[in-house]
VOGU-3710 file (C-alpha; in Angstrom, 3 decimals, decimal comma):
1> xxxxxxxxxx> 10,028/-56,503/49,264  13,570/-55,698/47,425  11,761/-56,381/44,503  9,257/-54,828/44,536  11,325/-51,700/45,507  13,566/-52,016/42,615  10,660/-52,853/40,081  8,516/-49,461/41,349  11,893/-47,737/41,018  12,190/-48,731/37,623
11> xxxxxxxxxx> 9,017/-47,458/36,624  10,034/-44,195/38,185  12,734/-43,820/36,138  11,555/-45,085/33,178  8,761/-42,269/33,484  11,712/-39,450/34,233  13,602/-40,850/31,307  10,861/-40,006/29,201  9,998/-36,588/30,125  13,770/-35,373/30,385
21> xxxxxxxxxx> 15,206/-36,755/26,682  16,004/-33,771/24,821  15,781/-30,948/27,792  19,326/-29,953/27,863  21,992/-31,697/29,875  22,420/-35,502/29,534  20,568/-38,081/31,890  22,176/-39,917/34,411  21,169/-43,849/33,393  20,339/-44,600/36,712
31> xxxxxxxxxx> 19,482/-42,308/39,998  21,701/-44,288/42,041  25,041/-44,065/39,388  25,039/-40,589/40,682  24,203/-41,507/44,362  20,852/-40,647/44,638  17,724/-43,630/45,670  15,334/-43,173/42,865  12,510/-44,726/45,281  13,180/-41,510/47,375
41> xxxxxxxxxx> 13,571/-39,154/44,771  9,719/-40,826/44,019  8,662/-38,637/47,338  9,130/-35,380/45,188  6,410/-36,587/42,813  4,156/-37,606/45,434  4,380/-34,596/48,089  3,616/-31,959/45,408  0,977/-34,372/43,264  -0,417/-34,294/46,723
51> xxxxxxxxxx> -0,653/-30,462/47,211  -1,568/-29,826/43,334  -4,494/-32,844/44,006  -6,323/-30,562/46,694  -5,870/-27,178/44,672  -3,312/-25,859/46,839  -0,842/-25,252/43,576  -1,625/-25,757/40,019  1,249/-27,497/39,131  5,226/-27,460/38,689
61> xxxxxxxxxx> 8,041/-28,119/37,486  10,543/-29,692/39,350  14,559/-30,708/38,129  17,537/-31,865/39,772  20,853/-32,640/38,668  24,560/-34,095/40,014  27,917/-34,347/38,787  26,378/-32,543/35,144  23,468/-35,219/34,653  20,001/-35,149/35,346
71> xxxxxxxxxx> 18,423/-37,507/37,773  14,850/-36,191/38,052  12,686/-34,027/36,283  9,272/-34,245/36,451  5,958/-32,008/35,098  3,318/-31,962/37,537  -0,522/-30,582/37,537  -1,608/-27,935/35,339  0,580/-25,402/33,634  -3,620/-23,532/33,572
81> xxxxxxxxxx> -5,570/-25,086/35,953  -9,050/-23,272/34,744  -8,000/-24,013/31,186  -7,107/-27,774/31,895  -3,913/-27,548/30,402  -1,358/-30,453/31,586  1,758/-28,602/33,022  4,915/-29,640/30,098  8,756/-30,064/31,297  9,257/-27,147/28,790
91> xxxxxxxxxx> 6,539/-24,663/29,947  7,464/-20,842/30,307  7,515/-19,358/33,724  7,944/-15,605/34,611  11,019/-15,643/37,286  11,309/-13,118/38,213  13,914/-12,381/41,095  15,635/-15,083/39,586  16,606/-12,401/36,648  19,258/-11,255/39,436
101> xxxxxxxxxx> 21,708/-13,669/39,039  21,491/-13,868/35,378  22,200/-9,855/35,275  24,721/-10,005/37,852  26,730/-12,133/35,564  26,070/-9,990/32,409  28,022/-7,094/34,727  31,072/-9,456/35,693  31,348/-10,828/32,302  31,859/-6,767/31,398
111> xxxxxxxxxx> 34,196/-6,449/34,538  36,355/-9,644/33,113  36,481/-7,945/29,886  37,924/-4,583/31,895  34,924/-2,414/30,768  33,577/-2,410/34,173  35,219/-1,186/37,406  33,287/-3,008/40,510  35,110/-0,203/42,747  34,004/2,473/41,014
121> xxxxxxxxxx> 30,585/5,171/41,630  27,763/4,226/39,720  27,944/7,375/38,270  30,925/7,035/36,372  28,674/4,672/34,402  25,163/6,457/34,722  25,746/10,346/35,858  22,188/10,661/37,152  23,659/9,164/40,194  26,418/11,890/41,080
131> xxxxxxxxxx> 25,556/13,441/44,559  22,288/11,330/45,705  21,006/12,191/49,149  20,185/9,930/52,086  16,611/10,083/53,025  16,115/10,895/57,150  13,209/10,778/59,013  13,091/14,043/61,665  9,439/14,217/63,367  8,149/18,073/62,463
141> xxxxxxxxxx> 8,069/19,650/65,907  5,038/21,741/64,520  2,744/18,834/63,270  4,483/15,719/65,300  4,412/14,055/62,413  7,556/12,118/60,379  8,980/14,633/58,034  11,337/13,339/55,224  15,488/15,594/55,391  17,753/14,969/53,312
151> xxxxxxxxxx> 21,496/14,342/53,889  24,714/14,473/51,920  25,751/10,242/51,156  29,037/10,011/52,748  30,232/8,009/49,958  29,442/7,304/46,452  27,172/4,340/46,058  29,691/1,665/43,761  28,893/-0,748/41,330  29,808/-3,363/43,883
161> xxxxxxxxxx> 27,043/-2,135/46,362  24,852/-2,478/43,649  25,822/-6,203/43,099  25,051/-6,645/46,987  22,276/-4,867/47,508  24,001/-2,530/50,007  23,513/0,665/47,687  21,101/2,563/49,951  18,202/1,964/47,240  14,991/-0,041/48,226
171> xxxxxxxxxx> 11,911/-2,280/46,902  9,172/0,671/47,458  6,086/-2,261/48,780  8,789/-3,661/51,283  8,481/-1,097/53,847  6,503/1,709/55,071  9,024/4,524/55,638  8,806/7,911/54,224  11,476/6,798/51,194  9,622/3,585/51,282
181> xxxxxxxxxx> 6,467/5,644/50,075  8,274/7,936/47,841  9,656/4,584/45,775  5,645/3,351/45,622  4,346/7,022/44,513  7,065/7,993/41,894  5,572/4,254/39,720  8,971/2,599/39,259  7,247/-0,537/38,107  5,859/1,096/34,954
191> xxxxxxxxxx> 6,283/-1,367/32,230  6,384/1,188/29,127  9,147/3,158/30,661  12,877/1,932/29,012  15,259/1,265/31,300  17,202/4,723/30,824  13,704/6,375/31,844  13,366/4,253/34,919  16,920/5,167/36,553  16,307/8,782/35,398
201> xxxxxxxxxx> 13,308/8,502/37,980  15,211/6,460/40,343  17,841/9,425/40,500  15,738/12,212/41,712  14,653/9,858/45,091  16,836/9,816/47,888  18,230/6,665/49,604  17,284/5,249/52,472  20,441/4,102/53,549  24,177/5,368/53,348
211> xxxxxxxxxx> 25,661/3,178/50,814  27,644/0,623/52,233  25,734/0,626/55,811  22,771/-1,888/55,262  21,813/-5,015/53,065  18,164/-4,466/51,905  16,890/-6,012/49,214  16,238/-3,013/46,344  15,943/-2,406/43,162  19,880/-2,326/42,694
221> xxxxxxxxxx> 19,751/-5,131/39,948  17,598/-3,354/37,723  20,385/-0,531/37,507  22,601/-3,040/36,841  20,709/-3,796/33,617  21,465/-0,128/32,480  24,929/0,071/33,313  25,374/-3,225/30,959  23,075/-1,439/28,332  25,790/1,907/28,584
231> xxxxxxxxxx> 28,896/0,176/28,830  28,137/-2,818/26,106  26,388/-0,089/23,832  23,265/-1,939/23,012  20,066/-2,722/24,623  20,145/-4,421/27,890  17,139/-7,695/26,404  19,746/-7,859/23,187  23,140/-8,726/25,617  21,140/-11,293/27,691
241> xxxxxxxxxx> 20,215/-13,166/24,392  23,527/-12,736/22,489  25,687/-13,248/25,390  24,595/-15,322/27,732  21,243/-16,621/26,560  22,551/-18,714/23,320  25,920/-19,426/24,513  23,644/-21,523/26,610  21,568/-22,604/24,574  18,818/-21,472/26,741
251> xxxxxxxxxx> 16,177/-20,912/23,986  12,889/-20,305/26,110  14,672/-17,686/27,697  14,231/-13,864/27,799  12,159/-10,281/28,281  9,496/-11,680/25,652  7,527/-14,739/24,480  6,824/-15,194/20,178  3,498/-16,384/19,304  4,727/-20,127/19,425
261> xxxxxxxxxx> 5,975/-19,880/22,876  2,802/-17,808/23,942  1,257/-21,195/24,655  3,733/-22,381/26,957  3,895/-20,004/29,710  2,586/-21,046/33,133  -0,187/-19,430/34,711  -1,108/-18,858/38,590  -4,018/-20,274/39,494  -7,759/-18,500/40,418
271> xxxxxxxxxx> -7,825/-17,381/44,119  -11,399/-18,772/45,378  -11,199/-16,174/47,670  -11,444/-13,197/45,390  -12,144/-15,223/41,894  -9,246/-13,484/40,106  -6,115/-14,836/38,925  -3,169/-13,275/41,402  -0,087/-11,231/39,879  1,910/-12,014/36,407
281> xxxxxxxxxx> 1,677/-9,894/33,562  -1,183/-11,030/31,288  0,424/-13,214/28,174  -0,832/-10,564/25,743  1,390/-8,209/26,861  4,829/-10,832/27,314  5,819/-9,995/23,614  8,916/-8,303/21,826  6,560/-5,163/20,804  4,548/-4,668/24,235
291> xxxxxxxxxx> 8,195/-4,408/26,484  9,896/-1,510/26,795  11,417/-2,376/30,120  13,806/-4,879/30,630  14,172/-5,936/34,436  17,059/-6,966/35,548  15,768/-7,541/38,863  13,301/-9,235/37,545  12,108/-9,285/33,924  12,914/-12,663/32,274
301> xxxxxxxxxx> 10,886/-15,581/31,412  12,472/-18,900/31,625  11,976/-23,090/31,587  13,710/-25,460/34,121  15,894/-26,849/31,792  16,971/-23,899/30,981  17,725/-22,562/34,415  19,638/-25,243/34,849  21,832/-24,859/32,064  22,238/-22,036/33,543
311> xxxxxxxxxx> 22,873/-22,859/37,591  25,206/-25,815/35,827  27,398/-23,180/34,086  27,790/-21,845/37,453  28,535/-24,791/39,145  31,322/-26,166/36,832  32,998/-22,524/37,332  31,708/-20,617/34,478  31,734/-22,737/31,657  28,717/-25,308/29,945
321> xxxxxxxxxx> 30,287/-27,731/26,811  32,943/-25,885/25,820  31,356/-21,972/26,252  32,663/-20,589/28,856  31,464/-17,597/30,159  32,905/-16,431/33,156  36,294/-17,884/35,016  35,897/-20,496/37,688  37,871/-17,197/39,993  35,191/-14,804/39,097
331> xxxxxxxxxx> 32,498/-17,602/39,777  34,263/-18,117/43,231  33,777/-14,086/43,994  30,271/-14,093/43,414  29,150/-17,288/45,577  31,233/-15,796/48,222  29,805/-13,965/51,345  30,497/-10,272/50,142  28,672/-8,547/53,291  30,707/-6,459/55,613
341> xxxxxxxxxx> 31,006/-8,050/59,224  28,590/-6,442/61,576  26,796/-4,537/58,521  23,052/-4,080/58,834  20,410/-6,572/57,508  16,589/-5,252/57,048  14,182/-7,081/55,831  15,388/-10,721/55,280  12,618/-13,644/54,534  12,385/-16,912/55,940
351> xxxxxxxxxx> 14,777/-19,211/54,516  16,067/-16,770/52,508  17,803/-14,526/54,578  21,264/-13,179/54,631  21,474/-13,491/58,015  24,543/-14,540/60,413  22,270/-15,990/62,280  20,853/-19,201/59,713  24,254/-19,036/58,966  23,584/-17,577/55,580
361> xxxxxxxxxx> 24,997/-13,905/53,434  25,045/-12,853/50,573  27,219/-13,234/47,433  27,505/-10,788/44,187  23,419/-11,663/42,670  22,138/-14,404/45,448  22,083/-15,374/48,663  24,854/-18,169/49,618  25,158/-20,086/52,983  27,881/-20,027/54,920
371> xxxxxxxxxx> 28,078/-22,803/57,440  26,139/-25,981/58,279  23,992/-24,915/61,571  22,459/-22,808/62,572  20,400/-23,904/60,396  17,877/-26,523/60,343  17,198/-27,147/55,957  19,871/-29,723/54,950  22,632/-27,857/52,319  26,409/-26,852/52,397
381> xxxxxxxxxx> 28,408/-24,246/53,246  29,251/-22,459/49,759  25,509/-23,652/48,652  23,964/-20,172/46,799  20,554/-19,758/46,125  17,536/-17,380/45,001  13,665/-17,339/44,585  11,212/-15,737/42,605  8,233/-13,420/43,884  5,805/-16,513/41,434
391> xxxxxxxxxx> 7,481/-19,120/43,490  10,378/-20,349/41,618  13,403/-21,683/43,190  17,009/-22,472/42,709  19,761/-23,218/44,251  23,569/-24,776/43,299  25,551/-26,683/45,874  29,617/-27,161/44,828  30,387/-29,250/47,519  28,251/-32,216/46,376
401> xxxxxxxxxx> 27,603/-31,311/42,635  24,183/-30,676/42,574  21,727/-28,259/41,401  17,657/-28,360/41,890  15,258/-26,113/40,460  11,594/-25,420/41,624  9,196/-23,849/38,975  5,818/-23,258/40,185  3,401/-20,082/39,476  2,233/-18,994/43,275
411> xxxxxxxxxx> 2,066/-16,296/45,550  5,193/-15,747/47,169  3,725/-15,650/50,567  2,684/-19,295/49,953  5,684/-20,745/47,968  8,274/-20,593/51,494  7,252/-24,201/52,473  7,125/-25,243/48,983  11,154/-24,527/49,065  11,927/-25,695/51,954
421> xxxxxxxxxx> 10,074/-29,108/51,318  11,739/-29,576/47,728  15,405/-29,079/49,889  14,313/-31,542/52,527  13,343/-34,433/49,570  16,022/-33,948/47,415  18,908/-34,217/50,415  17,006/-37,009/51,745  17,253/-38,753/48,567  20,887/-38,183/48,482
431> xx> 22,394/-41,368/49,477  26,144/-41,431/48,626
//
C-alpha cells in the first residue's frame, strides 16, 4: 500500500513539475522537503476536476507555495469552456478586488519615500475633497418618505481611512440607502472616464459615514490610485508597471492585455439559466487604447504566478531576489489589524469579514486574521487575505511560510465555498 502511495505521489509531482518550470519562483524538489504530503496536496486536483467535470466552474488555476518554493500548481478545465480552450498555468484573469493590495502598496512605497503623509486629509493631495458632507437620512414629515440632509464631516477623511476603508465612501450596488443610490445613479463605473474625472464625480456625493466611524467596503482604493497618479506625477497604469510590476517581474500583469496576451485571458463560463456569459469586460475592450480608467480597486489583470510573486514579496517583508520594495516594518503595518476597537462594521461577507467576531480585521489593503477561533477555516493569526468579485483568491500566512492563490472566472456569489475548500485542502496537506 506504501508503495503504491509513494509511486501515485510521484506521478503527482512529476505532473506539477511539469506545468510549474519556468512560472516564477523555484520548485520545491519534493512536496514533503517543504512539509507538505504530495498525496494530499493530490485532493486539490481532484475536488475542483470534480466541480469543473459537472459544469459547475470552467476551470482554474490553483498555486501554492512555502518557505519561497512552489509545491503545487496546477491548470484545471477550460480557460473558455464554449470555445474548448484547455485552461494554461499562465492564463490572464481579471482580479479585480485583488487590485487593492497591489495599490495600497504603490501609496506606502510613496509614504516610505516621504511624499505621502498617511495622517494627512485627502485633500491635501486631491482638493475636490475639502469640506465633503455626510449623507443623513431624515423621513420628510410631508411625504413620510426618506429624504437625503446633509451634514458637516466632523473630521477630514485621511489618507489612512482611505487605506482602511473607514473614509465614509461606499460601493453604490452594496446597499440600498439614499447615498447608496446616489453612488449607482451618478455612473462611477464608467470605463472611459480617467481617473481624475472619476474622483471629480466622487467629490460632489456626500458620505455615508463620518470618516473614521465605520469599516465599509467602498470605493476608497480607487482614490488611492489618483493620489499616486498626483503625488508620483505620472499616470496611475504607468507607476504599477514601472514600479512595482517589473521589479517583479510580473509580466502578465496590468490595466491592459497586447494582442499576444489577448488569447490568454480567462473567461466565465455561459449561465444555462439565461444563455449569456456573466460579468468581465469583453477582451476587445482589455487593451492599452480602449482604457481610460485605471482601477485601483479593481482594474488589473493578472496570472497566478504572478500574484504570487507578488503575495511572496509580501511575505519575505517587502523584498523578491534582491528588489526590494517596501521594508519588512512597513510590511508589518499593513498586515496589522488597523480598525479602531469598537468601530462599526457594515456589510462584511462570509469568510471574508473584518469582523471581531471570526476573529478577523482589517489591515492597510486586505483583510488579516487575528486569532485562531472563533473561527472554524484552518489559518494563523497574522494570515492576510483578499478575493476578487470573478472569484480569485489569495491569501499569505507568515507564521508558516506559505502563500496559495485561487484563480477561477465565477460569480462571486458562487466562488465563497470555492475559498473556503482550497483553505481546508491546502492546511490539510500541511504535514510538518
Amino acid at each position: 500500500m506504501n508503495r503504491k502511495r509513494n509511486l501515485i505521489a510521484t506521478c503527482l509531482f512529476v505532473c506539477w513539475a511539469s506545468c510549474i518550470r519556468s512560472q516564477g519562483l523555484p520548485t520545491s524538489k519534493r512536496p514533503e522537503d517543504v512539509g507538505f504530503s504530495a498525496e494530499r496536496l493530490g485532493r486539490i486536483t481532484k475536488v475542483f476536476q470534480a466541480d469543473i467535470d459537472k459544469g459547475a466552474i470552467p476551470g482554474a488555476v490553483l498555486l501554492v507555495a512555502r518557505n519561497g518554493k512552489l509545491v503545487y500548481l496546477q491548470a484545471l478545465g477550460f480557460q473558455d469552456r464554449e470555445k474548448h480552450i484547455p485552461m494554461k498555468p499562465n492564463a490572464i484573469f481579471r482580479i479585480a478586488s485583488m487590485t487593492k493590495p497591489i495599490t495600497s502598496m504603490a501609496v506606502m512605497m510613496l509614504a516610505e519615500e516621504g511624499k505621502i503623509d498617511l495622517f494627512v486629509p485627502v485633500s491635501q493631495y486631491l482638493p475636490e475633497f475639502k469640506d465633503l458632507k455626510v449623507g443623513i437620512e431624515k423621513v420628510d414629515p410631508g411625504t413620510g418618505k426618506p429624504v437625503l440632509a446633509l451634514e458637516n464631516a466632523q473630521r477630514p477623511m485621511t489618507v489612512e481611512d482611505l487605506l482602511r476603508h473607514t473614509s465614509g465612501l461606499v460601493y453604490g450596488p452594496f446597499g440600498t440607502s439614499l447615498v447608496h443610490q446616489a453612488y449607482q445613479n451618478a455612473n462611477l463605473f464608467d470605463s472611459s472616464q480617467t481617473l481624475a474625472e472619476f474622483v471629480t464625480k466622487l467629490s460632489k456625493l456626500p458620505l455615508a459615514h463620518q470618516p473614521g466611524t465605520a469599516w465599509e467596503y467602498s470605493m476608497s482604493i480607487d482614490v488611492l490610485g489618483r493620489i499616486v497618479e498626483v503625488v508620483s506625477g505620472i499616470p496611475f497604469d504607468r507607476f504599477v508597471e514601472e514600479h512595482i510590476a517589473k521589479p517583479l517581474d510580473m509580466q502578465d500583469t496590468g490595466f491592459y492585455v497586447s494582442a499576444t496576451q489577448s488569447s490568454r485571458v480567462a473567461e466565465l463560463q455561459v449561465d444555462p439559466a439565461t444563455g449569456k456569459r456573466p460579468g468581465g469586460t469583453p477582451v476587445a475592450n482589455l487593451t492599452k487604447e480602449k482604457q481610460s480608467w485605471f482601477s485601483g480597486g479593481g482594474g488589473l489583470l493578472s496570472t497566478a504566478p504572478d500574484y504570487a510573486r507578488f503575495c511572496q514579496m509580501l511575505l519575505n517583508g517587502g523584498e523578491l531576489n534582491g528588489v526590494r520594495l517596501l521594508s519588512p516594518k512597513t510590511v508589518a503595518v499593513m498586515d496589522s489589524d488597523q480598525l479602531p476597537p469598537g468601530i462599526t462594521r457594515i456589510g462584511g461577507y462570509e469568510d471574508l469579514d473584518p469582523s471581531p467576531s471570526i476573529g478577523q480585521s482589517f489591515g492597510l489593503g486586505f483583510a488579516v486574521r487575528t486569532q485562531v477561533g472563533p473561527n472554524p477555516l484552518p489559518g494563523s493569526p497574522g494570515d492576510f487575505f483578499w478575493a476578487g468579485i470573478y472569484g480569485t483568491y489569495f491569501w499569505v500566512d507568515p507564521q508558516k511560510k506559505l502563500l496559495a492563490v485561487m484563480m477561477v472566472q465565477m460569480p462571486f456569489a458562487q466562488s465563497g465555498s470555492y475559498r473556503r475548500t482550497l483553505r481546508e485542502l491546502v492546511y490539510g496537506a500541511l504535514v510538518d
